[in-house]
C-alpha positions as CSV (number, residue, x, y, z in Angstrom):
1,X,-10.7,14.8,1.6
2,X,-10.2,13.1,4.7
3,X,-10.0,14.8,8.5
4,X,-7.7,13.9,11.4
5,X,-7.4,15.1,14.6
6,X,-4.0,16.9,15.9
7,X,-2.6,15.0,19.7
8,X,-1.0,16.7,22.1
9,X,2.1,16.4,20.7
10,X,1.4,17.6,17.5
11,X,0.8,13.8,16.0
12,X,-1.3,13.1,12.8
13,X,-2.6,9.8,11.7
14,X,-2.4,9.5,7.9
15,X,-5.3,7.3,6.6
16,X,-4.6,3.5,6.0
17,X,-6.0,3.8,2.6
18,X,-3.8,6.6,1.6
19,X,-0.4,4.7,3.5
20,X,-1.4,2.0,1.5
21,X,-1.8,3.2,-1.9
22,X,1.7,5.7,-1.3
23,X,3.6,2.7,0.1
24,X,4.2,4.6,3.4
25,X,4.6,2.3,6.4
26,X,6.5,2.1,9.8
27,X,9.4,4.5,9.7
28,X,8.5,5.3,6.5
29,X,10.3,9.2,5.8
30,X,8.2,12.3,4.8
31,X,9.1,15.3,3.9
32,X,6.7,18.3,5.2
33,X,6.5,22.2,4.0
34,X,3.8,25.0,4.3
35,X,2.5,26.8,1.4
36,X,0.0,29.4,1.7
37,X,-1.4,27.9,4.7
38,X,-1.4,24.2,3.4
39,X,0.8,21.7,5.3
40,X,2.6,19.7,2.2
41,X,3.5,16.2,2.7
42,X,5.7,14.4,0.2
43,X,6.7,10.7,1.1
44,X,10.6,9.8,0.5
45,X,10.2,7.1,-2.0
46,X,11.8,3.7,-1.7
47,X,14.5,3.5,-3.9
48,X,13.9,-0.5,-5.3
49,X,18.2,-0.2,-5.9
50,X,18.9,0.0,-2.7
51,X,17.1,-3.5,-1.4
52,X,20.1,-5.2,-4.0
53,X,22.5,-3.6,-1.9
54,X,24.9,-6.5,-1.1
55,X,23.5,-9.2,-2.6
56,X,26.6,-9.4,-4.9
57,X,28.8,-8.4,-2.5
58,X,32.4,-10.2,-3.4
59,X,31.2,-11.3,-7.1
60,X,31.9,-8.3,-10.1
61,X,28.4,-7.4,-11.3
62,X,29.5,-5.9,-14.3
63,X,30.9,-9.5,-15.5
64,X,27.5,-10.9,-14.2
65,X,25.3,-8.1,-15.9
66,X,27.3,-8.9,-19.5
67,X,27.1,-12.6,-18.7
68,X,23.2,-12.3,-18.3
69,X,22.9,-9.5,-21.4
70,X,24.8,-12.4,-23.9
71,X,21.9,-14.7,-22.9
72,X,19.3,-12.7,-23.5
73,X,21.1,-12.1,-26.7
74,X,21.2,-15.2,-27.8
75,X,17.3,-16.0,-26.9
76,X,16.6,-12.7,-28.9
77,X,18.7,-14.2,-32.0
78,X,17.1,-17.6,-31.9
79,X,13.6,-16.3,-31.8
């Protein structure tokens, strides 16, 4: 268990090893609650769908995905 200090303005640092291992970095969302008397903090997690977002913008991905699926068909068949 690790101990931080409270700033003036209410301010916790969380601990670069835990940041690190939770993925949390700058601007980074977390939700916080209180449970009998224990602060809770549950990071948003990065949704890895959401980075794709655009990069087939203008093309129809489900023509792509089907493309991509008959090759990986055919591989599977040949092997």
């Amino acid at each position: 268990m690790k101990k931080v200090t409270v700033s003036k303005k209410g301010q916790i640092v969380i601990p670069s090893k835990i940041r690190h291992k939770l993925g949390i970095d700058e601007g980074s969302k977390i939700d916080i609650t209180e449970k009998e008397g224990k602060l809770i903090l549950i990071p948003h997690l990065k949704n890895p769908i959401l980075k794709l977002r655009g990069k087939y913008k203008g093309r129809k991905l489900t023509e792509k995905l089907l493309k991509e699926r008959r090759v990986d068909d055919k591989k599977n068949f040949l092997t």
